[in-house]
C-alpha positions as CSV (number, residue, x, y, z in Angstrom):
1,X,0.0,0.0,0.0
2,X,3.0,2.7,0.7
3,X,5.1,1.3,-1.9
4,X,3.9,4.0,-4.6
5,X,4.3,6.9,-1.9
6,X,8.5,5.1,-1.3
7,X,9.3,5.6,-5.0
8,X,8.1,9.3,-5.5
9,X,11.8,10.7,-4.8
10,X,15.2,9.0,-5.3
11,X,18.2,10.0,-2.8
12,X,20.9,8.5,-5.1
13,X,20.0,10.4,-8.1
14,X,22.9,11.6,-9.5
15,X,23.8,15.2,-7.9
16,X,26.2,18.0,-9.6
17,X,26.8,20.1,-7.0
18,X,30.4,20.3,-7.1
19,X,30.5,21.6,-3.3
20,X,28.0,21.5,-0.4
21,X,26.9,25.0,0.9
22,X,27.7,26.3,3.8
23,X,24.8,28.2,4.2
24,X,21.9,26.2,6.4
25,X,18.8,27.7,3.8
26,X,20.7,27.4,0.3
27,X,21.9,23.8,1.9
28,X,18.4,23.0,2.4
29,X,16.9,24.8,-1.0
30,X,19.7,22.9,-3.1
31,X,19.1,19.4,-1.9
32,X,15.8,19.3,-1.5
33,X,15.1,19.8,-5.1
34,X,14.2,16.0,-5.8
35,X,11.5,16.6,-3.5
36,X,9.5,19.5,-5.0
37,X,6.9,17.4,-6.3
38,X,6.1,15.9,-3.0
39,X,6.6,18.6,-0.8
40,X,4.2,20.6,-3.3
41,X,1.7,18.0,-3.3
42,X,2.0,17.4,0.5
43,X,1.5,21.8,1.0
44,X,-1.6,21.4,-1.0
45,X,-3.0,18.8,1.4
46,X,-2.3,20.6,4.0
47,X,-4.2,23.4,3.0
48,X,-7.1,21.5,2.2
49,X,-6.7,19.8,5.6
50,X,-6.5,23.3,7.3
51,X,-9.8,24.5,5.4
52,X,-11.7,21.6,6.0
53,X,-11.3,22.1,10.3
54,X,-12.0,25.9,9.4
55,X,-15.1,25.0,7.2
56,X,-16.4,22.8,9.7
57,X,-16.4,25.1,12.8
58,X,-18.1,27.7,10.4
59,X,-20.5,24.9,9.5
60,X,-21.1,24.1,13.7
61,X,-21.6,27.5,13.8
62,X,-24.4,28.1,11.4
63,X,-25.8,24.7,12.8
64,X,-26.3,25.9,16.3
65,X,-27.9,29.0,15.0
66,X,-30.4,26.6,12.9
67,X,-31.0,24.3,15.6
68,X,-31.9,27.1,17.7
69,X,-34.7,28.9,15.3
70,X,-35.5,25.4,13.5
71,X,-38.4,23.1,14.9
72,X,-37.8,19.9,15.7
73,X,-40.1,18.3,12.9
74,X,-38.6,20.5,9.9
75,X,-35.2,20.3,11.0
76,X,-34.1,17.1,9.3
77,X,-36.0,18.5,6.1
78,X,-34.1,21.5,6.1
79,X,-30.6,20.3,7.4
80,X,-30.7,16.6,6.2
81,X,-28.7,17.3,3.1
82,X,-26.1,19.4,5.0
83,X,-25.5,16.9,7.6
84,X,-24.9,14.3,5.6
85,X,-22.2,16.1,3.7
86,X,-20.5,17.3,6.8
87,X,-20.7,13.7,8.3
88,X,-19.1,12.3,4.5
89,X,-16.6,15.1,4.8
90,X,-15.5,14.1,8.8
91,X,-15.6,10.4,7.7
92,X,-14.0,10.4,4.5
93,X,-12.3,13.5,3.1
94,X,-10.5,14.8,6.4
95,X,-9.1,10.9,7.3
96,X,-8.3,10.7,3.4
97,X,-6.5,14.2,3.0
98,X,-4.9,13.2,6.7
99,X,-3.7,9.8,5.4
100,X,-2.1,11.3,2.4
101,X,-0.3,14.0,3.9
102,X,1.0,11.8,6.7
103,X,2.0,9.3,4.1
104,X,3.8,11.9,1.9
105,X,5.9,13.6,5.3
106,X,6.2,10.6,6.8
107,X,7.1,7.7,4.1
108,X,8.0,9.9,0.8
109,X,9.5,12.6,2.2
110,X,11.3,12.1,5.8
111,X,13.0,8.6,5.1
112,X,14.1,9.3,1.5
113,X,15.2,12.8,2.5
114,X,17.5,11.7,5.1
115,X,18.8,8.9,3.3
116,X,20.0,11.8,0.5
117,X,21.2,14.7,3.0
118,X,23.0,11.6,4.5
119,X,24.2,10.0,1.3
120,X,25.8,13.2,-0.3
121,X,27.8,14.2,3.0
122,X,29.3,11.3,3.0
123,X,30.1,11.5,-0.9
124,X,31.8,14.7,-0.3
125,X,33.0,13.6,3.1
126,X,34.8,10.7,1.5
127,X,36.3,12.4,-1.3
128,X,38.3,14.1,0.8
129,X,42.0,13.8,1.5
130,X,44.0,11.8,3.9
131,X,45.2,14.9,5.6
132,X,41.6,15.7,5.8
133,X,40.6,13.6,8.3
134,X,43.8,13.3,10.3
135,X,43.1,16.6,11.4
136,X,39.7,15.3,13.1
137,X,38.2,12.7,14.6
138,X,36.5,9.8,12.9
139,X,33.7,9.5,15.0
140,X,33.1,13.4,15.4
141,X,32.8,13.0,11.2
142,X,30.8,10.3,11.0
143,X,28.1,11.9,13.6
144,X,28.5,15.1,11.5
145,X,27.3,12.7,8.9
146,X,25.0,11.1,10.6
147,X,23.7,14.1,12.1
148,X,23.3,16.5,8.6
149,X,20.2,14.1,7.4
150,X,18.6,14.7,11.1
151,X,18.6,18.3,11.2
152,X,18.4,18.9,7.6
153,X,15.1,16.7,7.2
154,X,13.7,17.9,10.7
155,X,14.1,22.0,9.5
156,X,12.6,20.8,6.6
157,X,9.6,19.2,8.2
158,X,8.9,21.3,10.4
159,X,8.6,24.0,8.1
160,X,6.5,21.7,5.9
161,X,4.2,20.2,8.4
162,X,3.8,22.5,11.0
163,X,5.0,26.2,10.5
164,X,2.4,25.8,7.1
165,X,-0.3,24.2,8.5
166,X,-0.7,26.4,11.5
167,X,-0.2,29.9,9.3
168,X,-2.9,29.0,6.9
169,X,-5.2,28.2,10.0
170,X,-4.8,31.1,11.7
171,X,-5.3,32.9,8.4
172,X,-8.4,31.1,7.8
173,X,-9.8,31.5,11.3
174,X,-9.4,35.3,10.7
175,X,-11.1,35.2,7.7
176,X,-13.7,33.2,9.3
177,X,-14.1,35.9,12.0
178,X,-14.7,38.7,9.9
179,X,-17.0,36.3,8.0
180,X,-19.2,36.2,11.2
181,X,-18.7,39.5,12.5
182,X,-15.9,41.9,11.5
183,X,-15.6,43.0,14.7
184,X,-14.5,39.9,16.3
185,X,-11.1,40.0,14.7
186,X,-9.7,42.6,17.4
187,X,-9.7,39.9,20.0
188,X,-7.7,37.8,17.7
189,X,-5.7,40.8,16.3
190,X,-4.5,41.7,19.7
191,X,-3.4,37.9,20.5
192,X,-1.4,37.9,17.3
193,X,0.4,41.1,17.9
194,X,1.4,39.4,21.2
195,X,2.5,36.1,19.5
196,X,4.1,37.4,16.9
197,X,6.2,39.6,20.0
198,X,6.7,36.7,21.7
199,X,8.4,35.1,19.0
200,X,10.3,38.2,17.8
201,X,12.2,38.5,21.4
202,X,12.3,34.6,22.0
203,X,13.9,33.3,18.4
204,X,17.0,35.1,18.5
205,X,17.7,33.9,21.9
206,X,16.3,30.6,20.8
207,X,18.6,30.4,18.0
208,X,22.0,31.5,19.7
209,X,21.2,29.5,22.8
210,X,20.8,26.3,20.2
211,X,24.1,27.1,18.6
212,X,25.9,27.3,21.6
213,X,24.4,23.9,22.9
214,X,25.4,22.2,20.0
215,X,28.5,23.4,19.7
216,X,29.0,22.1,23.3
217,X,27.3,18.9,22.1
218,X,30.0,18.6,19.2
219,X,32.7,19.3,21.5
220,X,31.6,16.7,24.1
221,X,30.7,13.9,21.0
222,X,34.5,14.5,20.5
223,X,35.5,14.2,23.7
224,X,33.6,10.8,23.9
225,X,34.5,9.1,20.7
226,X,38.8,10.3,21.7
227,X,38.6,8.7,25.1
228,X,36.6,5.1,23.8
229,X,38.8,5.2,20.6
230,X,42.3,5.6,22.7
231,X,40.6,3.3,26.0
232,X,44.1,1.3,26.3
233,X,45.8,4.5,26.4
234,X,43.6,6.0,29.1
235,X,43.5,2.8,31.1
236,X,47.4,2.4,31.4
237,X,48.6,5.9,31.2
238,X,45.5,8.5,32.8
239,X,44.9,10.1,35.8
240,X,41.4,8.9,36.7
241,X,40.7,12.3,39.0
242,X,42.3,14.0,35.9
243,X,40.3,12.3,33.1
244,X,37.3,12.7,35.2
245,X,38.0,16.4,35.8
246,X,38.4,17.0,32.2
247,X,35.0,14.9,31.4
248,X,33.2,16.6,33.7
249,X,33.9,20.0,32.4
250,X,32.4,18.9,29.2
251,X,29.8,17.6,30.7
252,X,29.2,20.7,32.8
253,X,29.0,23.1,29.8
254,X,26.6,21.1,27.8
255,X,24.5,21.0,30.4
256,X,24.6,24.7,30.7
257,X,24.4,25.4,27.3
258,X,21.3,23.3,27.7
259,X,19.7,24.6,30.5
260,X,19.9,28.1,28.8
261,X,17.5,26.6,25.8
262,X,15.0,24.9,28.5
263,X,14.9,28.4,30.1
264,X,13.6,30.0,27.0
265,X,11.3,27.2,26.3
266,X,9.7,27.4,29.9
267,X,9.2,31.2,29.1
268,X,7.6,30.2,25.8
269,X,4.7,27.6,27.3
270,X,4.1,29.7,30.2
271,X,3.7,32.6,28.2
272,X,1.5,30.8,25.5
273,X,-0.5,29.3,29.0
274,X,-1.2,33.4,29.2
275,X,-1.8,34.6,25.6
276,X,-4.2,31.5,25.3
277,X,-6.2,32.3,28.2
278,X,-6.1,36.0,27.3
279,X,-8.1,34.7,23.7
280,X,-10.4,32.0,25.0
281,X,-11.4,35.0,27.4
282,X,-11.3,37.7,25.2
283,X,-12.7,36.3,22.0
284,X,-15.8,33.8,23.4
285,X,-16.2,37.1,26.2
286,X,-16.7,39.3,23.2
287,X,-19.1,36.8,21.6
288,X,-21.3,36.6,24.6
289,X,-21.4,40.6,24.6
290,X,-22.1,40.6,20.9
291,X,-25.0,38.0,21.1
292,X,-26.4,39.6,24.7
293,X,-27.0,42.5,22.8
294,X,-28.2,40.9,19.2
295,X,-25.2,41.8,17.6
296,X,-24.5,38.2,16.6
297,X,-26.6,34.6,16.9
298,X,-25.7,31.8,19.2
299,X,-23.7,29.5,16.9
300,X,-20.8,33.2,17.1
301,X,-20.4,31.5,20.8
302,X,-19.6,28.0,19.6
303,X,-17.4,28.8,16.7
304,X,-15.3,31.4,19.2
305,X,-15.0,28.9,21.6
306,X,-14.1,26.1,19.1
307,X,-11.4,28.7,17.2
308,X,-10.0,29.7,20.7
309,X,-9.2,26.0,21.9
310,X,-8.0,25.6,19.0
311,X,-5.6,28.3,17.7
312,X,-4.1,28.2,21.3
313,X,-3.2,24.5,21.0
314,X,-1.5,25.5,17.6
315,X,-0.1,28.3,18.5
316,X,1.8,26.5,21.6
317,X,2.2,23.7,18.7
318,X,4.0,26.6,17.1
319,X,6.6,28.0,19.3
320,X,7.5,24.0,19.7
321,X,7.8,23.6,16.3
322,X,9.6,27.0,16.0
323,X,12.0,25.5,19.3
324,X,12.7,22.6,16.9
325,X,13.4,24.3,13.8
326,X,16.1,26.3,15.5
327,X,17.6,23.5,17.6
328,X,18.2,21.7,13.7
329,X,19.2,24.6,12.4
330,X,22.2,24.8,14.7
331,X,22.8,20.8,14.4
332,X,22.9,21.7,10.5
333,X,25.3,25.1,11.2
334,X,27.3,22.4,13.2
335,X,27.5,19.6,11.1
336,X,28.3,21.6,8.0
337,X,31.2,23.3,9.7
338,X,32.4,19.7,8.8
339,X,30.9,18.2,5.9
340,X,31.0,21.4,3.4
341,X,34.2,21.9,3.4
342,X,36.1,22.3,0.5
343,X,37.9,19.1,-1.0
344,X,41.5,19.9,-0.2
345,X,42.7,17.8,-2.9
346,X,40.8,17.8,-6.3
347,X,40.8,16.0,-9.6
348,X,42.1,18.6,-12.5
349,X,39.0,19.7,-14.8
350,X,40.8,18.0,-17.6
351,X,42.1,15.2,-15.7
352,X,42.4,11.9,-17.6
353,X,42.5,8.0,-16.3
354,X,46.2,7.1,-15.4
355,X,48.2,4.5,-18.0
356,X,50.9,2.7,-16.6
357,X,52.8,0.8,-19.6
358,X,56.0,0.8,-18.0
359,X,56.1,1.6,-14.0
360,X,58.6,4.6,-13.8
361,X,58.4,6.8,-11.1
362,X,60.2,10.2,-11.4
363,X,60.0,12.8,-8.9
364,X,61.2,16.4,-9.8
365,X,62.6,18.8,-7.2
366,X,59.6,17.9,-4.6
367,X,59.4,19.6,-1.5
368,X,56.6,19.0,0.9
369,X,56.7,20.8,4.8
370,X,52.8,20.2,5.2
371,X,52.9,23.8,6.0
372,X,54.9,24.0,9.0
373,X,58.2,25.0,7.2
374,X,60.3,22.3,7.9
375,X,59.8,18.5,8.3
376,X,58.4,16.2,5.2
377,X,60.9,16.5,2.1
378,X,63.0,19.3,0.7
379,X,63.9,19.6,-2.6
380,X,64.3,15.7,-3.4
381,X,64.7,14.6,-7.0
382,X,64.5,10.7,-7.8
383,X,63.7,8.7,-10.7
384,X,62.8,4.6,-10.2
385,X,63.1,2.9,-13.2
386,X,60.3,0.3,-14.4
387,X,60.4,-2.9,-12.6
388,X,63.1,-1.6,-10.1
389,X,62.9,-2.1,-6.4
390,X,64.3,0.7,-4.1
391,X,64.6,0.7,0.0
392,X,63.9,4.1,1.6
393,X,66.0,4.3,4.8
394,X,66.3,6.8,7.1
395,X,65.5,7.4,10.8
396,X,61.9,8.7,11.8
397,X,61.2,12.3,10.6
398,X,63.7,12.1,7.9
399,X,60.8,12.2,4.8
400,X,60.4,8.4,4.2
401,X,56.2,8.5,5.1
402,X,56.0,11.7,3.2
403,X,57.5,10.5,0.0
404,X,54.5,7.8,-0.1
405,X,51.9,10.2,0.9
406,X,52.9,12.5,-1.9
407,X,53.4,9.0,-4.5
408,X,49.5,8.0,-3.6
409,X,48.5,12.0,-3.8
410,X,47.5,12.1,-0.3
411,X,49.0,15.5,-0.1
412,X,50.0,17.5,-3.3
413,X,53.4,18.8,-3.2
414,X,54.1,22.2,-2.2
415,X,56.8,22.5,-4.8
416,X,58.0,19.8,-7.6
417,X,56.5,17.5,-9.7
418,X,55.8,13.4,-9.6
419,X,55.4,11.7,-12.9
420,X,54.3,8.2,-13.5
421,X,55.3,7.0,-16.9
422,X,55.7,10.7,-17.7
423,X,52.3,11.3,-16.5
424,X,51.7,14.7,-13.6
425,X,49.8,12.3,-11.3
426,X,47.7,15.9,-10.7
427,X,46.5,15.8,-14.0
428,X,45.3,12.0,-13.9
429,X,42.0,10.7,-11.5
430,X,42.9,9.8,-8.1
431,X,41.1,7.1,-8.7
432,X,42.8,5.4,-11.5
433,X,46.1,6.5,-9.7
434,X,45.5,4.4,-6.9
435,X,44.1,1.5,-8.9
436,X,47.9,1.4,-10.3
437,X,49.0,1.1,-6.5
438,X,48.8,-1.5,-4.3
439,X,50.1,-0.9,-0.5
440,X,51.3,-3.0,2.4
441,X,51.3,-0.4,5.5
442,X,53.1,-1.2,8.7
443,X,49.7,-1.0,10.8
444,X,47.0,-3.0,8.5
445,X,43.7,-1.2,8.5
446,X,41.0,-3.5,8.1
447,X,37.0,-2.9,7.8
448,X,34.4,-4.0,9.9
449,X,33.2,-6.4,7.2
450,X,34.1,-10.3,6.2
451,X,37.5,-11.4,5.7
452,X,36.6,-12.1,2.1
453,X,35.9,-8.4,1.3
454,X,38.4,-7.1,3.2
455,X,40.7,-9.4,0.7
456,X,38.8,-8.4,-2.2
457,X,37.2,-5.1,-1.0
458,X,33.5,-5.9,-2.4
459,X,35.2,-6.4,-6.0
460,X,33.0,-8.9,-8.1
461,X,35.6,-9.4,-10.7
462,X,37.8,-11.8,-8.1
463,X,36.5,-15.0,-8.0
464,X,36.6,-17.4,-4.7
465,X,39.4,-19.1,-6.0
466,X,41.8,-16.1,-6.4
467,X,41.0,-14.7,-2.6
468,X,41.7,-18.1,-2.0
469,X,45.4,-18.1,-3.1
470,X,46.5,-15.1,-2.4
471,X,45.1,-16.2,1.4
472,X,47.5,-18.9,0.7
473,X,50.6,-17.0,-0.6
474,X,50.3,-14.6,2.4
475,X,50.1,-17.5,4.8
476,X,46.9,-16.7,6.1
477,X,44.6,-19.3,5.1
478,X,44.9,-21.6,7.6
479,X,44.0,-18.6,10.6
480,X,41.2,-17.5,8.3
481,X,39.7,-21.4,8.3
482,X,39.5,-21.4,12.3
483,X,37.9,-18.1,12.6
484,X,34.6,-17.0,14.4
485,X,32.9,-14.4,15.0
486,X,30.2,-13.5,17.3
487,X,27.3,-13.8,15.2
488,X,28.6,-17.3,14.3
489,X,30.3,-16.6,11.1
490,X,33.1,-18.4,10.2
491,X,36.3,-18.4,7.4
492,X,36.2,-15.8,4.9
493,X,32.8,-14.8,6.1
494,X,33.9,-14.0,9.8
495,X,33.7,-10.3,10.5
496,X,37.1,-9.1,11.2
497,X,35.5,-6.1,13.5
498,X,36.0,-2.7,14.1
499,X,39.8,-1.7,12.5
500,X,40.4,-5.4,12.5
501,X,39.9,-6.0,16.2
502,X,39.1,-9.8,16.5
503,X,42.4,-10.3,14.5
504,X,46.2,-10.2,15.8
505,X,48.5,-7.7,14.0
506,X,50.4,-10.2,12.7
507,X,46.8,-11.6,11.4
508,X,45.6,-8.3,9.8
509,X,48.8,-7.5,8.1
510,X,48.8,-10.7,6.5
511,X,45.1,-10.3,5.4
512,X,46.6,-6.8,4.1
513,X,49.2,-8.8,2.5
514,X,46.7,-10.7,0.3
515,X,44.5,-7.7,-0.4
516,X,47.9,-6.2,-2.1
517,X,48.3,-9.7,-4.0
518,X,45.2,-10.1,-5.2
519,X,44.7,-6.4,-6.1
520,X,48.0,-7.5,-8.5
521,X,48.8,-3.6,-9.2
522,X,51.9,-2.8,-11.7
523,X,53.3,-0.2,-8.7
524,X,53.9,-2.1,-5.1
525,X,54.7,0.2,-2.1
526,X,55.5,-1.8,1.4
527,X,55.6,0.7,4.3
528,X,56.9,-1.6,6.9
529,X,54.8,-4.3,5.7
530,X,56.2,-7.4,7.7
531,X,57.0,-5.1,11.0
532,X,54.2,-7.0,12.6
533,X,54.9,-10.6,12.0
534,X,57.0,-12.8,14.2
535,X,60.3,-14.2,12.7
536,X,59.2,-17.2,11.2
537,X,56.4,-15.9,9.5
538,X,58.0,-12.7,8.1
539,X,60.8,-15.7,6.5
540,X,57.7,-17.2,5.0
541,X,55.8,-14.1,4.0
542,X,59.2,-12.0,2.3
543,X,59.5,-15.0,-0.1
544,X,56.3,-14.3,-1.1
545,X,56.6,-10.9,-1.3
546,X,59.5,-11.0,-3.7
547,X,57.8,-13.5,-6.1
548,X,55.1,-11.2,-6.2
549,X,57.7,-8.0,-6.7
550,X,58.2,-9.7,-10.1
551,X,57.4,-7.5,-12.8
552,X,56.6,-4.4,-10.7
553,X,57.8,-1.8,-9.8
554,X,58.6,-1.3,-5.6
555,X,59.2,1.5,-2.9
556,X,60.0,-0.6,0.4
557,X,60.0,1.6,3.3
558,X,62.0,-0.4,6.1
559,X,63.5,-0.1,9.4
560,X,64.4,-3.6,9.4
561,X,66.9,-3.2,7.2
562,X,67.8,-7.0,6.6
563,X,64.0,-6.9,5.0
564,X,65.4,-4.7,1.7
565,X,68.9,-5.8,1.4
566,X,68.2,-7.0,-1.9
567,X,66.6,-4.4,-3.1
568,X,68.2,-3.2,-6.7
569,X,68.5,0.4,-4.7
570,X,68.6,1.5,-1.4
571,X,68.3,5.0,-1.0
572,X,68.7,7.0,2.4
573,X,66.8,9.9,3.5
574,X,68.0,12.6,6.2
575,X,66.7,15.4,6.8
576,X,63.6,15.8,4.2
577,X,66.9,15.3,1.6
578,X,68.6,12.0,-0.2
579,X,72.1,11.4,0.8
580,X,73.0,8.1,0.0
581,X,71.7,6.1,-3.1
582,X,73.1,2.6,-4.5
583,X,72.7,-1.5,-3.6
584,X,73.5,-2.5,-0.3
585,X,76.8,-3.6,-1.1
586,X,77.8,-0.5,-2.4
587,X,76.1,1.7,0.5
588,X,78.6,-0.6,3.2
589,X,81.2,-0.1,1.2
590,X,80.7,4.0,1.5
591,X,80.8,3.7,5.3
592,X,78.7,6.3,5.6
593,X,75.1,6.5,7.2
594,X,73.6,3.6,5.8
595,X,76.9,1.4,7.3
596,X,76.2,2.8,10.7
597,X,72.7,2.5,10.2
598,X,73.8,-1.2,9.9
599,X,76.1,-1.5,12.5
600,X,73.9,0.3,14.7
601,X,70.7,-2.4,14.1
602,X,69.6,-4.5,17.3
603,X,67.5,-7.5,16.4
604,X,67.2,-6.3,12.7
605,X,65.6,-2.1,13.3
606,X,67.4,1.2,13.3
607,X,67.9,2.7,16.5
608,X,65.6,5.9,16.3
609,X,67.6,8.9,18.0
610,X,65.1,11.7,16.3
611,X,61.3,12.1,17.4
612,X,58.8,10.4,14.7
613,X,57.4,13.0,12.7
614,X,55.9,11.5,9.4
C-alpha cells in the first residue's frame, strides 16, 4: 500500500553540485530539489486539511444557530442534506487528505530525505584527503554525517508540516471571524500582535542558545569518541581524578548550554499558557457581549469557543515547532562546519584515467613541509626505473612516510613534480592512480566487514578461488579457516570487527598482505609491511613478497633493514633530503650512514635517535 508513496523521490539520483553550501537555507533549498513534487503535493494537502477544520467550525456554527430557530419536525427536512455532507466530509475526506499528507511527510519525504542529506555528506565527506581527516576525529565526522540528514530533514519538516499548516489556519480562522462578525477580529488581532512579540524577542535567543548547545554537544561527541577510541591509552597511562576532571567539564558546559535553551522554552509555554487564556477570554467574552445584545446569533459563541481551543493548541504547537526548527538549524550550522568543506585535494578539470605501460616513477625537485616549514621532504629529485625495487631508509622524521603520501596524492606537493610513466599524477584521476597502486602499510587497517571483502574489497571481478590463493601465498589461510565471530560466522565470512579487532597484528597484516596480491597492481609500495609478523612468519611471508615484486615496480620503506637488502636500490633519506643512493653492497662499502645504520641495528631495526614525525 505505501510502496507508490516510497518511489516518488530518489536519494541516489545523480547530484552536480560540485561543493555542499555552507549556508543552512541554500543547503536546504539545493538538496531538496528532488522533492518538489512531493513537498508541493504534500503543501496542497495541508491546505485542504486546514480549510476543511475551518469549514467545519463555520459549518457548527451556522448549525447551532439553525437548531436554535428550526423546529424539531422540519429540521431534518431543512438540514438533512447538509449533515450528511459534513458527516461524508469528517468520515471520509478529512481521514483521506490526513492519510495522504502523513503518508507523503512521513514515508515519501522524511525517510528518502535523510537517506540523501545523508548520502551526499558522506560523498563529499569521503572524497576528501588523507590529511583531511587526520586533522579530526573519525567518530566526530561520521556523527557530522550522521547528524546533517537529522537536522536537515527535521528543518525541513517542520517548516513543511507544521510552520504551514498552523499559518494558513490562523489565516483562515481570521477570515472566518470577519465572515461572522468583523468586529471579532480585534480579540484575535490583539493575540497575534502578542504572538508574533513573543516570537520576535524569543527566536533570537532561541537560535544562539541552540548554537551554543550544540557546539557544546560537538565538542563533548568528540570528547567521547577520543577517550573510547584511545581506551588502552587511558587505562594504562591517565589520571582517573584527571580524566574525570576534564569529562566533567564537558559535561558541565553542555548542560549549561542546555539549561539556557530549556529556560527560554519554559518562558515560551508559560507565556502561551497566558496569551491563550487571554483569547479564550477575550474572544468567546466578546461573543457573549455581541450576542447579549443581538449583535451576533448563538452559533458566534460556539465557533469562538471552538477557534480559541484551537488556535491556542497551535499556537503553543507553534513556538515548539519553531523551538525545533532552530535546535536543527544549529545541528545543521554544526555539522556543516564539517561536511561542506572544500575538498582539499581535487581531480584537474581535464584530468584523464592514469596509464601505466611501464612503471617509472620520477619525482622532480619535490618539496613538501605540510605547512609547517620544515619536516616532510625538501627539494628531493628521484627517478625509479620500471620494474626496479628501491629501500627508503632513514631514521623517523627524515621524509620516508611523506615521499609515499605525496606517491599516492595524499598531499600534493608544495613545490615539484611526480610523474608516473611521464604522466603529472595531478592531471590523472585519483582514482585510477590508486588503482595502479597496491600498499602494504606497517599497521593493517582492516574494515568491519568479512575477511573475504576485506581481501577483495566488495570487487565482483575476483572470483573465490583467487582470494583463495592469495590467502595462501600470504600464509593466512589456515588462521582464516579457524575463525569465528560473534554472530557465528566463520572463514572468509567471519567479521574481522571494528579496524580489525578480532584479528592479531600479525593476522591483519597478513590479510593486508593478500589484499595487495590479489589487487596485482603494476606499482607495489611496502611501508613496513612485515613489522608486525613474528620471525618465522615474516621468513615465510618475504618469499612471497618477492615472487610477487616480479614485474613491478617497488618502494619498500623499512626499518628492518635485513628486510630490503636485496633491493636493486637503497636509497637513504635525512633530513627531508637524499644522501646516500646505491645497492646494499655498495652503501657498506661507503661507510657512511647507511653502514652505521647497519652497525647500529639490534635485532634487525634502526635505533631511532630523532622524534617520529611523518
Amino acid at each position: 500500500m505505501f510502496r507508490r508513496f516510497e518511489e516518488l523521490a530518489d536519494p541516489f539520483q545523480d547530484h552536480d553540485e560540485p561543493q555542499p553550501s555552507s549556508k543552512t537555507w541554500r543547503y536546504l533549498l539545493i538538496n531538496l530539489r528532488p522533492f518538489r513534487t512531493v513537498m508541493a503535493m504534500s503543501l496542497g494537502l495541508t491546505v485542504i486539511g486546514a480549510i476543511i477544520e475551518i469549514w467545519l467550525i463555520g459549518y457548527s456554527s451556522r448549525l447551532v444557530d439553525n437548531l436554535a430557530a428550526a423546529r424539531r419536525e422540519d429540521f431534518w427536512a431543512s438540514e438533512g442534506f447538509g449533515l450528511l455532507a459534513a458527516a461524508a466530509l469528517v468520515l471520509i475526506g478529512r481521514p483521506l487528505a490526513g492519510y495522504l499528507r502523513e503518508s507523503l511527510d512521513d514515508i515519501a519525504f522524511r525517510p528518502n530525505a535523510e537517506t540523501l542529506f545523508r548520502w551526499r555528506a558522506h560523498r563529499h565527506v569521503l572524497r576528501q584527503s588523507i590529511g583531511w581527516f587526520r586533522q579530526d576525529f573519525s567518530g566526530r565526522i561520521a556523527s557530522q554525517v550522521r547528524d546533517i540528514g537529522t537536522a536537515a530533514t527535521g528543518a525541513a519538516y517542520q517548516v513543511l508540516h507544521t510552520l504551514s499548516f498552523v499559518a494558513i489556519y490562523v489565516a483562515g480562522s481570521l477570515w472566518l471571524m470577519a465572515a461572522i462578525d468583523p468586529r471579532l477580529i480585534w480579540p484575535l488581532a490583539v493575540w497575534l500582535l502578542c504572538y508574533l512579540g513573543l516570537m520576535a524577542y524569543v527566536i533570537p535567543r532561541l537560535q544562539k542558545a541552540s548554537a551554543q548547545y550544540q557546539g557544546a554537544y560537538a565538542e563533548l561527541t568528540g570528547m567521547l569518541v577520543d577517550s573510547y577510541a584511545n581506551i588502552d591509552l587511558i587505562k594504562l597511562f591517565a589520571d582517573t581524578k584527571a580524566e574525570d576532571k576534564e569529562a566533567r567539564r564537558r559535561f558541565s558546559q553542555t548542560r549549561e548550554t542546555f539549561v539556557r535553551v530549556q529556560k527560554l522554552e519554559v518562558l515560551v509555554n508559560s507565556s502561551m499558557l497566558f496569551l491563550g487564556s487571554f483569547l479564550i477570554v477575550a474572544l468567546v467574552g466578546y461573543a457573549v457581549v455581541l450576542w447579549q445584545s443581538g449583535g451576533a446569533p448563538l452559533g458566534l459563541i460556539a465557533a469562538s469557543l471552538a477557534l480559541s481551543f484551537r488556535i491556542t493548541g497551535m499556537a503553543e504547537w507553534m513556538l515548539d515547532a519553531v523551538s525545533s526548527l532552530f535546535a536543527h538549524l544549529g545541528a545543521m550550522r554544526q555539522s556543516l562546519l564539517t561536511v561542506s568543506q572544500p575538498l582539499a585535494i581535487t581531480d584537474a578539470p581535464d584530468a584523464t584515467p592514469l596509464a601505466v605501460t611501464n612503471g617509472e616513477i620520477v619525482f622532480r625537485q619535490v618539496t613538501h613541509h605540510y605547512g609547517k616549514g620544515d619536516g616532510g621532504l625538501d627539494d628531493v629529485s628521484l627517478r625509479i626505473a620500471a620494474g626496479q625495487k628501491v629501500g627508503l631508509v632513514g631514521r623517523s622524521g627524515t621524509g620516508k612516510s611523506t615521499l609515499v603520501n605525496l606517491l599516492l596524492r595524499f598531499f600534493d606537493p608544495e613545490a615539484g613534480i611526480i610523474e608516473i610513466d611521464g604522466q603529472d599524477i595531478r592531471r590523472v584521476t585519483q582514482d585510477s592512480l590508486r588503482r595502479q597502486i597496491a600498499v602494504v602499510g606497517q599497521e593493517a587497517s582492516l574494515l568491519h566487514r568479512s575477511i573475504r571483502d576485506n581481501i577483495a574489497h566488495g570487487n565482483p571481478r575476483f572470483s573465490e578461488d583467487a582470494i583463495l590463493a592469495a590467502a595462501e601465498k600470504a600464509a593466512a589461510s589456515d588462521f582464516i579457516a579457524k575463525l569465528r565471530d560473534q554472530e557465528g560466522r566463520t572463514g572468509l565470512d567471519a567479521h574481522a570487527g571494528e579496524r580489525g579487532v578480532q584479528l592479531s597484528g600479525g593476522q591483519r597484516q597478513r590479510v593486508a598482505i593478500a589484499r595487495a596480491i590479489l589487487k596485482d597492481a603494476p606499482i607495489l609500495v611496502l611501508d613496513e609491511a612485515t613489522s608486525a609478523l613474528d620471525s618465522e612468519v615474516e621468513a615465510e611471508i618475504q618469499d612471497t613478497l618477492y615472487g610477487i615484486m616480479e614485474d613491478k615496480t617497488v618502494i619498500a620503506v623499512a626499518h628492518r633493514l635485513s628486510t630490503i637488502a636485496r633491493m636493486d636500490r637503497i636509497v637513504v633519506l635525512d633530513h627531508g633530503r637524499i644522501v646516500e643512493d646505491g645497492t646494499h653492497a655498495e652503501l657498506i662499502a661507503r661507510n657512511g650512514i647507511y653502514a652505521t645504520l647497519w652497525s647500529h641495528q639490534s635485532g634487525g631495526f634502526i635505533e631511532d635517535d630523532e622524534p617520529a614525525a611523518d
